[in-house]
C-alpha positions as semicolon CSV with decimal commas, in nm:
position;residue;x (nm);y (nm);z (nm)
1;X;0,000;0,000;0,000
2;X;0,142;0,318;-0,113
3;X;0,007;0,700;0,000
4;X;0,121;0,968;-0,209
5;X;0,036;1,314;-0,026
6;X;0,085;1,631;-0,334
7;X;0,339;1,859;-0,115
8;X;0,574;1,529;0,022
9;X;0,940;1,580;-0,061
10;X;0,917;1,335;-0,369
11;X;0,600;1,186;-0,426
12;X;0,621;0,870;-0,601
13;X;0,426;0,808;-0,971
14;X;0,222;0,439;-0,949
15;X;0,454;0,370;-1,227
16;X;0,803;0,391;-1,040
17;X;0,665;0,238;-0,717
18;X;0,516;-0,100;-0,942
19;X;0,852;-0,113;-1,096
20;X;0,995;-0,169;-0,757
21;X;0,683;-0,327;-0,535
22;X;0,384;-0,515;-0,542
23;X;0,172;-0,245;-0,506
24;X;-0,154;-0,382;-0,385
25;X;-0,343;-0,073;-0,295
26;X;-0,230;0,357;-0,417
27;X;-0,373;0,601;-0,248
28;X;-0,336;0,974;-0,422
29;X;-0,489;1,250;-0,159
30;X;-0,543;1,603;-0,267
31;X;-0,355;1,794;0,065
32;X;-0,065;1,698;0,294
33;X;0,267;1,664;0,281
34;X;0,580;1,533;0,436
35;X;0,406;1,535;0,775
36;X;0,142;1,386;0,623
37;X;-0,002;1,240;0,996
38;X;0,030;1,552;1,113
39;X;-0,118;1,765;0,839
40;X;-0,419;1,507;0,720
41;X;-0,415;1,269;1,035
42;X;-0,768;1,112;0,944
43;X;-0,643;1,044;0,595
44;X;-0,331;0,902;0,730
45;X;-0,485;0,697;0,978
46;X;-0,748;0,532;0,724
47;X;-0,434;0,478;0,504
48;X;-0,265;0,300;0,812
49;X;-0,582;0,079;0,877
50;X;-0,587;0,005;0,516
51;X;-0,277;-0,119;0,474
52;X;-0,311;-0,309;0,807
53;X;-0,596;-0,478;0,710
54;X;-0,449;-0,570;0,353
55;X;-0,155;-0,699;0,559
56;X;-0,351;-0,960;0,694
């Protein structure tokens, strides 16, 4: 599971992280940044039960 928040210090294309990863779940939200939990913390904590969940 990827999150890409717009204003992070390099947000990463789908393209380049499926090169790399099984990307099972991408996630592109409209605000946030590099303190992403900070700056969108419901966003960031759906994104961490998401990925939790698709953990196992």
């Amino acid at each position: 599971m990827i999150s890409v928040f717009p204003r992070d210090i390099k947000p990463e294309p789908r393209s380049y992280a499926e090169a790399f990863l099984n990307v099972c779940d991408y996630v592109e939200h409209r605000g946030g940044g590099h303190f992403a939990a900070w700056e969108q913390p419901e966003a960031y904590a759906a994104d961490v039960r998401r990925a939790v969940k698709l953990g196992g």
